[in-house]
Every structure is written in structure tokens, then in C-alpha cells.
C-alpha positions as CSV (number, residue, x, y, z in Angstrom):
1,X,0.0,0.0,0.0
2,X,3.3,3.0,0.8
3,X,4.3,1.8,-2.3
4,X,0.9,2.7,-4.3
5,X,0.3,5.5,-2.2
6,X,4.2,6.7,-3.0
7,X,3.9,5.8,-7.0
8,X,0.6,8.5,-6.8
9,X,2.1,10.8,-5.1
10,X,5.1,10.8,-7.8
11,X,2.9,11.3,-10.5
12,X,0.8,13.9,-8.6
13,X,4.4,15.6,-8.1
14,X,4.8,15.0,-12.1
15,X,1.6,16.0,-13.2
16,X,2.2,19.6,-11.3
17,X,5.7,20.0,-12.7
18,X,4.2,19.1,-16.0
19,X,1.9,22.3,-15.3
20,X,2.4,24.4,-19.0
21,X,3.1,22.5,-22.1
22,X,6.2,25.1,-22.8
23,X,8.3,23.4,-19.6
24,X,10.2,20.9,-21.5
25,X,11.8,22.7,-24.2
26,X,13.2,25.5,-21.5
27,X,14.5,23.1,-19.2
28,X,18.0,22.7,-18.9
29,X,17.8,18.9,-18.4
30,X,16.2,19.0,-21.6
31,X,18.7,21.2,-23.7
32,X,21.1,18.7,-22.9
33,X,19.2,15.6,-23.4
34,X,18.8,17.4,-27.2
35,X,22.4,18.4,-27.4
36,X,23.6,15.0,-26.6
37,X,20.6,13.4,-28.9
38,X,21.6,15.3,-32.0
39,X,25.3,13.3,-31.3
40,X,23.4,10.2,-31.8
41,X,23.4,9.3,-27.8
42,X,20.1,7.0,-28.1
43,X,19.5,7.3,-24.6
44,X,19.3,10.2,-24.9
45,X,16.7,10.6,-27.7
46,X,14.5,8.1,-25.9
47,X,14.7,10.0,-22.4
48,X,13.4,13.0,-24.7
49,X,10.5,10.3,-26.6
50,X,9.6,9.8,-22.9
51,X,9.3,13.5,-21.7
52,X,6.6,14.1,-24.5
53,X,4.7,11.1,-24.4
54,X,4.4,11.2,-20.5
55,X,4.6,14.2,-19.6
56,X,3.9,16.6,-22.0
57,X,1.2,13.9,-23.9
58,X,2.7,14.9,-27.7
59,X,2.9,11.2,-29.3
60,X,3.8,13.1,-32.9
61,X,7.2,14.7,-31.1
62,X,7.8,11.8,-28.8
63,X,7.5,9.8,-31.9
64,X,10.3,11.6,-33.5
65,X,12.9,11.5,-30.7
66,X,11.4,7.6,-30.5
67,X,12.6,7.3,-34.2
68,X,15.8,9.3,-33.5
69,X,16.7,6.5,-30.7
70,X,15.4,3.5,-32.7
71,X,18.3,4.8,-35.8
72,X,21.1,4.5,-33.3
73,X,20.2,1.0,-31.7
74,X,17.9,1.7,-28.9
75,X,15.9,-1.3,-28.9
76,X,13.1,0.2,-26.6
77,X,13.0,3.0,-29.1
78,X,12.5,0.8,-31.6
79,X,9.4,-0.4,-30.0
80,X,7.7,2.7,-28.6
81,X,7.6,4.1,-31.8
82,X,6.4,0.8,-33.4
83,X,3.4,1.3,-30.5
84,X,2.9,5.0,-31.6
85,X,3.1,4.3,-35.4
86,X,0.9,1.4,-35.5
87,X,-1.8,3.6,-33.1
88,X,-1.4,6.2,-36.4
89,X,-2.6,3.5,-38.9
90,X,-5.3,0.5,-39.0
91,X,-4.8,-3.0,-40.3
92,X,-3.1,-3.3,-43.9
93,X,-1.9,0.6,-43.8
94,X,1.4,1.5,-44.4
95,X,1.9,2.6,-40.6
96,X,1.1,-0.9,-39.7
97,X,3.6,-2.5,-42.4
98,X,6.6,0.2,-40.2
99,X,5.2,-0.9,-37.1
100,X,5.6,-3.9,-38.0
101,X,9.3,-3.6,-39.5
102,X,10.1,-1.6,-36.2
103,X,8.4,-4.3,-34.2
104,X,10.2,-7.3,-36.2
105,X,13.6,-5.8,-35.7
106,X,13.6,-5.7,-32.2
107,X,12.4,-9.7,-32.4
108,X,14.9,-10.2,-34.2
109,X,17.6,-8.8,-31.5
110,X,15.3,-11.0,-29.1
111,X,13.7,-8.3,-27.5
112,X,10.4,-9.7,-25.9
113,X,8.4,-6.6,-26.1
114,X,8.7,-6.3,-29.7
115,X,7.6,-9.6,-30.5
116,X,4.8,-9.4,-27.9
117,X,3.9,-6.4,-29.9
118,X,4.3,-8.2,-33.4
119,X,2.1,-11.2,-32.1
120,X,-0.3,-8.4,-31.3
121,X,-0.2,-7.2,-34.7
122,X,-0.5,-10.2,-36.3
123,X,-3.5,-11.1,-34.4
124,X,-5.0,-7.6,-34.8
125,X,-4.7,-8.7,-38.8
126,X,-6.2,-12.2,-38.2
127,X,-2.7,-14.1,-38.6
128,X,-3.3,-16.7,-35.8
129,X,-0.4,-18.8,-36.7
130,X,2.0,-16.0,-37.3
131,X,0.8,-14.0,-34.0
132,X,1.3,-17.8,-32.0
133,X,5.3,-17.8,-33.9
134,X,5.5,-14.2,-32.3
135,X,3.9,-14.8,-28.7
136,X,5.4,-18.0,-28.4
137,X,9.3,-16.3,-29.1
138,X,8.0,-13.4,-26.8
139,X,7.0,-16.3,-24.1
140,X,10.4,-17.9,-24.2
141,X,12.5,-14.4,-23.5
142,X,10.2,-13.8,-20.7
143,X,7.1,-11.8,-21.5
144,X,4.4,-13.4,-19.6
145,X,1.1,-11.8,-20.9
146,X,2.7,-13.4,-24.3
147,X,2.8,-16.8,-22.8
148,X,-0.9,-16.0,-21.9
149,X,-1.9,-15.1,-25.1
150,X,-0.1,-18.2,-27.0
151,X,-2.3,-20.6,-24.5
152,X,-5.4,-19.1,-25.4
153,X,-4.7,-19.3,-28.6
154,X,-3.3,-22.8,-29.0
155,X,-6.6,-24.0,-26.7
């Protein structure tokens, strides 16, 4: 229970600093984060991604610095903007074929949240067997609402 009660005060706390939607670009901490993404630091570029899709709730900019990490090997950038991208798009569209790039090149490093998220996709498109292939990789590197979702589907 301290810890719920301590995780709402946080974002309480965050929500207030949040306050204007100008705060992030004339923070300090986030002139460097820039400086230091435009020199290709990925970690950089996703801690940006982050600031505008938590706390400033701009999914078109977070995207970008998403994308930004993703090109220098940030596998979680990869997939965040794979999320966003495919939330741009419906089944078949061209957003959903880069999610699913995005998505498949993370699975292919073995990162389990992008081939949850490719199972996901594939089931979204009514591709049983390849969304069981996906879910059933994701399952084995750890991701357990993946080894959920291959159960009920191989019931």
C-alpha cells in the first residue's frame, strides 16, 4: 500500500511540474538531453521520446525522438515508436507494415516486447499462426502476458 500510495504521489508531483506544455523545451535537463541526442546518444533521444509522451502527452514529437533512438540502436525505441506508429494506422496501412518492421527488428535482436507487440499485430490482422510464432518467441524471453496469449490461442 506505501508503495501505491508513494507511486501516486510521484505522478501527482509530475503531473504539477508538468503544469504548462512550454516546460520541457526551456528546461536545462532537456537542452542537454537534445544536445547530446543530436550526437546520436540514443539514450538520450528516448529520455526525450519519454518526456513528450508522459509528460507533455505529444505522441507526434515523442515519436520523432522515438525514431531518433530506434536509428542508433535503442531497442526500446524501436518499439515505442512501433506502438505509436501502429496507433497512427489500421490494419493493412502503411503505418502498420513500419510498425511492424520496427516491431520485427527488435524480435529479431530478441527483445520480448517487440515480438509481444508483433504477435499483437498479427492477431489484430487475423494471422493466428503467425501471432502464435511471435507470442510463443516473446513467451520464451520472458514476457508473460505473451505466454498468456499463446495458451489461449493454442486452446
Amino acid at each position: 500500500m506505501k508503495k501505491l500510495i508513494a507511486a501516486w504521489v510521484i505522478s501527482i508531483s509530475l503531473a504539477a511540474l508538468a503544469g504548462g506544455t512550454a516546460w520541457a523545451e526551456e528546461d536545462e535537463e532537456m537542452k542537454g538531453l537534445k544536445k547530446l541526442c543530436e550526437e546520436k546518444n540514443d539514450s538520450a533521444c528516448f529520455r526525450i521520446g519519454e518526456k513528450f509522451r508522459i509528460l507533455e502527452r505529444d505522441n507526434k514529437t515523442a515519436l520523432e525522438y522515438y525514431l531518433k533512438a530506434c536509428d542508433t540502436g535503442h531497442l526500446d525505441g524501436c518499439t515505442y515508436a512501433g506502438i505509436l506508429t501502429a496507433a497512427l494506422g489500421k490494419q493493412y496501412s502503411p503505418e502498420w507494415k513500419k510498425a511492424a518492421e520496427l516491431f520485427q527488428m527488435t524480435c529479431d535482436k530478441n527483445q520480448d516486447m517487440g515480438c509481444f507487440n508483433l504477435g499483437a499485430l498479427k492477431y489484430k490482422e487475423g494471422r493466428q499462426k503467425a501471432a502464435i510464432k511471435y507470442f510463443k518467441k516473446a513467451c520464451d524471453l520472458g514476457h508473460p502476458t505473451a505466454c498468456h496469449n499463446l495458451k489461449k490461442l493454442e486452446n
